[in-house]
N, C-alpha and C positions, 0 to 999 in steps of 0.2 A: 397429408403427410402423417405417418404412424412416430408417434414418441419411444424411444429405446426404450424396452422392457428394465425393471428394476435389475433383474441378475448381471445382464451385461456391464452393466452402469455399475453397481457395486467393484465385478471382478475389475473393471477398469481405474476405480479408483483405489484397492486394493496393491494393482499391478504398480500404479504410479507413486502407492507409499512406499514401495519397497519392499512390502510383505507379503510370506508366506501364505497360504490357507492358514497352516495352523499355525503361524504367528496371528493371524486377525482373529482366530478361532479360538484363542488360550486369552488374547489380552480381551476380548467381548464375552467370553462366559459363556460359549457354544461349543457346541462340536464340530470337528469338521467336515466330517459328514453333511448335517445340518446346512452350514454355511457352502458346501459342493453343491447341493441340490438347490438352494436360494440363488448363487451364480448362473446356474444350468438351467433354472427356472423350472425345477419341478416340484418345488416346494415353491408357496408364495409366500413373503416375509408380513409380519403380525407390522400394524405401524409402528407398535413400540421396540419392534426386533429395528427396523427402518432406523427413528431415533438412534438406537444404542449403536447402532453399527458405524453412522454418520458420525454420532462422536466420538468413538474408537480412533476413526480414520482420519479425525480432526480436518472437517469436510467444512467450508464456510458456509454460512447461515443461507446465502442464498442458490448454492448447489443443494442444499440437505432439503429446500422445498421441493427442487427438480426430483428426488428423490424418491418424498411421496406422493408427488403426483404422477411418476411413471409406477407408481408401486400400487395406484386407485385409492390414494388418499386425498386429504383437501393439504394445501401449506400449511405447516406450523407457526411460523416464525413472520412475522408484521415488518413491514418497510415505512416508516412513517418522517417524513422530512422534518431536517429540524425545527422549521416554523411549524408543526402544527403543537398545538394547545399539551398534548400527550407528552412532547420532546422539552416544554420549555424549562423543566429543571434540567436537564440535561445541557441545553444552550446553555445556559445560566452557569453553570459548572464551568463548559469549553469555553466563554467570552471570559470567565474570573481566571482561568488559565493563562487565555492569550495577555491579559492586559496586565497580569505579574508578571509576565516574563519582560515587559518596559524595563527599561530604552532598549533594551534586544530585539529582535525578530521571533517572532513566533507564529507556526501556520496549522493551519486543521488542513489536512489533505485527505484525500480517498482514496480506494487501493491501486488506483489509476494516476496519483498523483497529482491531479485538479486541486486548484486550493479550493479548497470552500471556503474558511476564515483565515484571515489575518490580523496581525493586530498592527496600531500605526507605525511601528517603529517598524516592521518586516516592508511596512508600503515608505516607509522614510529612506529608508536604504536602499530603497530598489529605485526610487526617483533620481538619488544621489548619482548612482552608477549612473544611471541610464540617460542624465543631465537634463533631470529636473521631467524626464515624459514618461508615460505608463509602460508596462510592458507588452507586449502587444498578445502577449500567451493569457492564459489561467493557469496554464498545464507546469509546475515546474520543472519535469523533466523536459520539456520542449522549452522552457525559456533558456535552462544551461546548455541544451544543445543549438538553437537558431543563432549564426553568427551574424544578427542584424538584432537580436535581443542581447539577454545579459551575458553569453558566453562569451564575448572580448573583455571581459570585468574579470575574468575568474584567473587569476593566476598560478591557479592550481589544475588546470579544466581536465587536462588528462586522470587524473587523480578523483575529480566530483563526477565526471561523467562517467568513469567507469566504473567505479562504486553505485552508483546509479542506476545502469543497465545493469548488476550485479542483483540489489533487491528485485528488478522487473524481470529480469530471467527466473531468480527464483520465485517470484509470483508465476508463472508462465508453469512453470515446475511442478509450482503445488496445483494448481488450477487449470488443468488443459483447456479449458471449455470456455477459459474466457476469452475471447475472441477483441476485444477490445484494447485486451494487454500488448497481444499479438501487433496489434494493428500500430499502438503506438510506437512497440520496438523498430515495424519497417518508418515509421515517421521518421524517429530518432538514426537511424541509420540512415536516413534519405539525404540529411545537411549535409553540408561538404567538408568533408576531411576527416571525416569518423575511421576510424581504423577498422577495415573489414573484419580484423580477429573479433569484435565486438560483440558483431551480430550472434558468435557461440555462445553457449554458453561453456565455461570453463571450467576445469575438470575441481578446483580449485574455490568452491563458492561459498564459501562460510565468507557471511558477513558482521562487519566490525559492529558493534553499537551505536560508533560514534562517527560523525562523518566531518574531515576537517573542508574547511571555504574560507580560501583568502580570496577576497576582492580588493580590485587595484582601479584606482583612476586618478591620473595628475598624479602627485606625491602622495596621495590617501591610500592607506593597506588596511585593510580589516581582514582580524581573523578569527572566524569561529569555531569549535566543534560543537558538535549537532549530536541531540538526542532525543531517541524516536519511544512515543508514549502511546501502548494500545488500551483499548477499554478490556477489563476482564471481564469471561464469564459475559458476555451478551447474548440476549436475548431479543434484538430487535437489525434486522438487515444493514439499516444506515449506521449503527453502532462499528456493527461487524466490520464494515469497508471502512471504516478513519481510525486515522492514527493522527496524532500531535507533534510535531517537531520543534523544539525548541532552540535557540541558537544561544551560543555562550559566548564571551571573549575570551581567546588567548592570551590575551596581553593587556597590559594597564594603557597603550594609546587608542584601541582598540575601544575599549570601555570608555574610555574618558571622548573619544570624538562621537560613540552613539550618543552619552548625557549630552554633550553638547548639541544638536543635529536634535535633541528631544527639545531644549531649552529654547532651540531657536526659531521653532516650529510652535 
C-alpha cells in the first residue's frame, strides 16, 4: 500500500482550514505559485518548507510526522510516555497540578478524552455518584454518555453531553485522519436516547471555555464549571494530545461537601 504523496495531503489540509492558496501562501511566506506546484506535486517541498507549512496550518504534532514522511523525510517530533525518564519533570509539573486542584476534581485527558491522570478527589466523586464502585469507562466521554455508568448522576446531561460531542466534532473537524475520534462519536451515539441531531455537527460550534456539571444523588447536588488547560508551544507527540481539566464549585455547599468527602477519606 503506496502512502499519499505530500501535495495531496497538504491541499487537503489546506482545504479543511478553510484557506485560500493564497491565504496559506501570504500567511507561510511563499508564493502561490510555489505552493500550486508543492500541491500538484511538481515541485517537491524542502523539509523545512514541510515544517513551516505544518505550522501555518496549525496541523498537530502527530499529523506533521505523517507529513514528512510522505514528503521522504524521517519524523520530527518524539512520542515519549509519561513514565519514561525524559517526561518525568513534566509528570511532576501535571501530578503538582492535579493535587492543587484538592478537594476538587481534576483529570489529564487526551485528545480522545481517556483520562490518564486524576487526582483523588476527581476518584472521590465519582465513587460517591456511582455508590461507592468504579466506573467502568477510562473514557470520560463514554462514562457521561453509558446510562449504567455516571450519566443518571448528571443533572444537567443534555447540556454536558452536548457540549461534549461539540469539542469531539470540532476535534473530528480539525483532524480528519483521526479515525479513532470518529469511532468514538458512533460509541457515543450508539447508547440509548442520544438525540439523533447529535451525531451533526452544528452549524453553531464555537465552544464555551468553561463547562458547567451538576451532579445529583439522594439529596447531594454538586456543581462545577470546568476549565480546560493545554500545554504551549510542544514539542513532543504526548504533550501535544492532553489537556487538563480542572473542576471548580459553584456554590459554597458544593465546596463545603468536597472538604468534607476529603476529611472523611
Amino acid at each position: 500500500m503506496h502512502a499519499t504523496p505530500v501535495g495531496p495531503l497538504l491541499r487537503e489540509w489546506r482545504i479543511n482550514r478553510r484557506l485560500s492558496q493564497l491565504d496559506l501562501a501570504l500567511a507561510a511566506g511563499i508564493s502561490t505559485r510555489h505552493l500550486s506546484c508543492l500541491e500538484t506535486g511538481k515541485s517537491q517541498p524542502s523539509r523545512d518548507m514541510v515544517v513551516k507549512l505544518a505550522e501555518t496550518l496549525e496541523i498537530p504534532l502527530r499529523d506533521r510526522n505523517a507529513l514528512l514522511v510522505s514528503a521522504g523525510y524521517a519524523s520530527l517530533y518524539p512520542e515519549r510516555p509519561l513514565n519514561t525518564p525524559e517526561m518525568s519533570q513534566v509528570r511532576q509539573a501535571i501530578e503538582y497540578i492535579l493535587q492543587q486542584q484538592e478537594p476538587y476534581p481534576a483529570f489529564l485527558l487526551n485528545r480522545h478524552w481517556d483520562i490518564v491522570m486524576a487526582n483523588q478527589a476527581a476518584q472521590r466523586t465519582s465513587r460517591y455518584m456511582l455508590g461507592g464502585r468504579d466506573s467502568a469507562h477510562r473514557n470520560m466521554l463514554l462514562q457521561a454518555f453509558d446510562p449504567d455508568d455516571m450519566r443518571p448522576c448528571f443533572a444537567n446531561w443534555e447540556e454536558v453531553g452536548s457540549g461534549l460531542l461539540r469539542h469531539l466534532h470540532n476535534a473530528i473537524a480539525a483532524t480528519p485522519s483521526d479515525i479513532r475520534a470518529r469511532e468514538l462519536l458512533d460509541r457515543a451515539m450508539a447508547f440509548p436516547d442520544v438525540p439523533a441531531q447529535w451525531r451533526q455537527r452544528a452549524v453553531d460550534q464555537s465552544v464555551s471555555p468553561l463547562l458547567t456539571t451538576i451532579l445529583e444523588r439522594g439529596d447531594v447536588r454538586l456543581s462545577f464549571f470546568s476549565t480546560f488547560t493545554t500545554f504551549g508551544t510542544p514539542r513532543d507527540i504526548t504533550l501535544d494530545d492532553l489537556h487538563i481539566e480542572c473542576c471548580f464549585p459553584l456554590n459554597e455547599e458544593t465546596a463545603a461537601f468536597c472538604k468534607a468527602l476529603a476529611k472523611e477519606a
